[in-house]
One Martini backbone bead per residue (centre of mass of N, CA, C, O) as a GRO file, in nm:
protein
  148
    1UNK     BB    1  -1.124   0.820  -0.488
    2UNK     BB    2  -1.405   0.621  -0.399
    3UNK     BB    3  -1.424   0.326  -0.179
    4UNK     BB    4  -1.641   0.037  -0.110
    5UNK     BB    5  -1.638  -0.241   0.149
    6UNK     BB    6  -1.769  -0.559   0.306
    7UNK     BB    7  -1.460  -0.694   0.295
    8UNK     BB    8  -1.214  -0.843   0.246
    9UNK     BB    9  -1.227  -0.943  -0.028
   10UNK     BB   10  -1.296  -0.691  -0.132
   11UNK     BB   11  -1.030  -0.534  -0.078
   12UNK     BB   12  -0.838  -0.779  -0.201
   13UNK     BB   13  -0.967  -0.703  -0.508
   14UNK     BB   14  -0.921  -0.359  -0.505
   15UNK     BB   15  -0.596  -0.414  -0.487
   16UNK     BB   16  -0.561  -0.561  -0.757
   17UNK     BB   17  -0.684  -0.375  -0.960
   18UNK     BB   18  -0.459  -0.150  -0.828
   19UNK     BB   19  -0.208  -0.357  -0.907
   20UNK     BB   20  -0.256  -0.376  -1.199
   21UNK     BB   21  -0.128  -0.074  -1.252
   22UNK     BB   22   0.141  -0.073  -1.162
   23UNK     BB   23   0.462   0.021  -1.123
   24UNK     BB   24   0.839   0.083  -1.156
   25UNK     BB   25   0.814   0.327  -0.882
   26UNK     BB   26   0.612   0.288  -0.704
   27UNK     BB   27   0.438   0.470  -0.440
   28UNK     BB   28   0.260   0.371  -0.163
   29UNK     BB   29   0.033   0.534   0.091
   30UNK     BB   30  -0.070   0.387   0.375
   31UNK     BB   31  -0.345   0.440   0.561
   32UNK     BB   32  -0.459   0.431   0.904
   33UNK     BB   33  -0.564   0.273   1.112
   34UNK     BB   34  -0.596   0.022   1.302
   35UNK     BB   35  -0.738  -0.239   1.080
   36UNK     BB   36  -0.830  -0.099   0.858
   37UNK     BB   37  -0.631  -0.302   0.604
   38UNK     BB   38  -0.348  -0.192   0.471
   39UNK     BB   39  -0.248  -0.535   0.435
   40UNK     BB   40  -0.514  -0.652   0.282
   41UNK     BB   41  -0.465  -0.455   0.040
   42UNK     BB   42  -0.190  -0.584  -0.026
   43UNK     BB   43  -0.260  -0.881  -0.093
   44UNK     BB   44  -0.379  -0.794  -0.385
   45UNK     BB   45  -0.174  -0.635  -0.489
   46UNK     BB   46   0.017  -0.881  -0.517
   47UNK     BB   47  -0.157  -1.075  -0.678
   48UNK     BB   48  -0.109  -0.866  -0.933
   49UNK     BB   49   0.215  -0.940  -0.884
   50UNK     BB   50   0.280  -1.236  -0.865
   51UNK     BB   51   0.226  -1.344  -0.542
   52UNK     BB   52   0.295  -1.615  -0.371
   53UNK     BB   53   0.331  -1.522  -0.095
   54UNK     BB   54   0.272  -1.469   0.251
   55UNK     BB   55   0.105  -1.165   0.379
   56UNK     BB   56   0.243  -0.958   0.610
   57UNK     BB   57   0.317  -0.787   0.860
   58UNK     BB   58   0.639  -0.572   0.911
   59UNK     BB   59   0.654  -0.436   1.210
   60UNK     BB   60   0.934  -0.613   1.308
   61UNK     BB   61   1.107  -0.576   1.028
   62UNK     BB   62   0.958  -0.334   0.837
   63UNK     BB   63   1.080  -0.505   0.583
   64UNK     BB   64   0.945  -0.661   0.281
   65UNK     BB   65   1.037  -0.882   0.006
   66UNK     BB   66   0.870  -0.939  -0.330
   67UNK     BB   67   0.850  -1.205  -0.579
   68UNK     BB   68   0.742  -1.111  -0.895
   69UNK     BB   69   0.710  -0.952  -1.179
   70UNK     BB   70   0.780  -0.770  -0.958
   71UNK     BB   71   0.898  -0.583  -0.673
   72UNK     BB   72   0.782  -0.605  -0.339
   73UNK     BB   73   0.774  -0.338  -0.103
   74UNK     BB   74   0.661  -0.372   0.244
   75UNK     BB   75   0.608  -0.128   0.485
   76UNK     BB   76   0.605  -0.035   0.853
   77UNK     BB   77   0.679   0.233   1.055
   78UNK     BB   78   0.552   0.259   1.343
   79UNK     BB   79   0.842   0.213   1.494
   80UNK     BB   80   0.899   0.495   1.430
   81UNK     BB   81   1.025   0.830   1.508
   82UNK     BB   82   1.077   0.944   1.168
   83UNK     BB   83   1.268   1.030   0.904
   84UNK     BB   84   1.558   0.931   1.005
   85UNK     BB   85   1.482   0.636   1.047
   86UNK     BB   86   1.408   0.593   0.783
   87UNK     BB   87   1.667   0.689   0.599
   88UNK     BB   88   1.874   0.478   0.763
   89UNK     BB   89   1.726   0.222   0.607
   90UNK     BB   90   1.774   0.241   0.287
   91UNK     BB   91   1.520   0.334   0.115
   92UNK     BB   92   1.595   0.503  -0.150
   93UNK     BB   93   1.621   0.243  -0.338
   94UNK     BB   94   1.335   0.126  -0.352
   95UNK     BB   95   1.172   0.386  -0.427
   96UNK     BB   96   1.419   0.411  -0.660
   97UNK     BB   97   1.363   0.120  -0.812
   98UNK     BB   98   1.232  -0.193  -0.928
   99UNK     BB   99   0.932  -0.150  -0.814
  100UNK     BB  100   0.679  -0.177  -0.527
  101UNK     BB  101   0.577   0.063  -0.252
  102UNK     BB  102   0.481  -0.012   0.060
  103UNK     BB  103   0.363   0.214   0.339
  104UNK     BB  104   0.282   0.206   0.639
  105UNK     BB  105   0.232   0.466   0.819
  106UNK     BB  106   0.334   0.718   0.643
  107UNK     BB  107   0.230   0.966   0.801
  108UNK     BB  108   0.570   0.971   0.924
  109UNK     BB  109   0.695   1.007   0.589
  110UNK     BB  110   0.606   1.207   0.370
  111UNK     BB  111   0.820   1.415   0.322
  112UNK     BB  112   1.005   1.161   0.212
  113UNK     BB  113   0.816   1.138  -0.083
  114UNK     BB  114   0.729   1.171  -0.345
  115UNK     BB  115   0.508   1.373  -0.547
  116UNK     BB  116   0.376   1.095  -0.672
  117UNK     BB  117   0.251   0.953  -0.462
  118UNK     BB  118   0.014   0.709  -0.337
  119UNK     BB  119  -0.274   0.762  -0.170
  120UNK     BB  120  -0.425   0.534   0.088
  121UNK     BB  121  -0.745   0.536   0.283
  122UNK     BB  122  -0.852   0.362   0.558
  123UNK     BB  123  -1.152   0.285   0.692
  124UNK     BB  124  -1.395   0.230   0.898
  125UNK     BB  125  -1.735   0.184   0.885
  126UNK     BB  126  -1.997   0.324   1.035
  127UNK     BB  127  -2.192   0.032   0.964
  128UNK     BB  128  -1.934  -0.155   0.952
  129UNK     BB  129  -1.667  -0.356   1.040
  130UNK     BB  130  -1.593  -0.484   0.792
  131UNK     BB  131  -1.588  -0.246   0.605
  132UNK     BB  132  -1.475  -0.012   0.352
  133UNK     BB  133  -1.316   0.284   0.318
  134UNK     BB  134  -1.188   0.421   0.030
  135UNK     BB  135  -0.872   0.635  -0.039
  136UNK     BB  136  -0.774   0.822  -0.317
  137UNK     BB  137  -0.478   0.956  -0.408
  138UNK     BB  138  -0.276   1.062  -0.718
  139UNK     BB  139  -0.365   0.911  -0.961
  140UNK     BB  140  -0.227   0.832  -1.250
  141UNK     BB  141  -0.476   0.595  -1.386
  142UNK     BB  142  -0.625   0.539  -1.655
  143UNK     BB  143  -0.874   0.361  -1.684
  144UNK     BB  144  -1.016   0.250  -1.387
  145UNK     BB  145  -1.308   0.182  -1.468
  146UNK     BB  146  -1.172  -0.036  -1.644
  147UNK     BB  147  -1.102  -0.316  -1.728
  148UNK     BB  148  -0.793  -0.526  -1.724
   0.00000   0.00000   0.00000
């Protein structure tokens, strides 16, 4: 699936809608350059997950956990070295445990995510710096395009 949004608001509306369709033990894969949106985007899932807290970027404590509906594992790997520091994180709790898990920058450590994982991938949109191409890949779930 491919999305086009032209503002924050709108990436965070996105978030919503597909953060709407999530369940308990779903794992989210962020990719994208800096600034692409990935925390963005998480801002919404949150919403639809029913998340008071304000969400910011993990870049410096690695992981966030937020209580909603159900719990929501925040994760930014960027200062990881790979696959080995993920694992070390003691992960695999969370990834295969009672919530729903996003991930920044994903790309340095899919090898060790479930193959059902849900990649959604943000650029930069070539037309304007505030918009936002979004590609979603491995979408497990129908009726995406109803109304929720």
């Amino acid at each position: 699936m491919k999305f086009h949004t032209k503002s924050a608001e709108e990436t965070i509306a996105l978030g919503k809608r597909l953060g709407s369709f999530l369940k308990k033990g779903d794992v989210v894969a962020l990719q994208g350059s800096l600034a692409a949106g990935k925390t963005t985007i998480t801002k919404g899932i949150a919403l639809a997950l029913e998340i008071q807290d304000t969400i910011t970027s993990p870049t410096f404590c690695l992981i966030s956990e937020y209580q909603g509906k159900m719990p929501l594992y925040h994760f930014d790997v960027y200062r990881l070295q790979g696959a080995d520091d993920f694992a070390n994180l003691g992960a695999d709790d969370m990834i295969y445990g009672d919530g729903v898990c996003l991930i920044e920058w994903s790309e340095k450590i899919m090898d060790e995510l479930p193959k059902k994982t849900i990649v959604i991938s943000l650029e930069v949109s070539k037309s304007a710096d505030s918009e936002r191409d979004v590609f979603v890949e491995n979408w497990p779930y129908e009726n995406f395009g109803e109304e929720k």
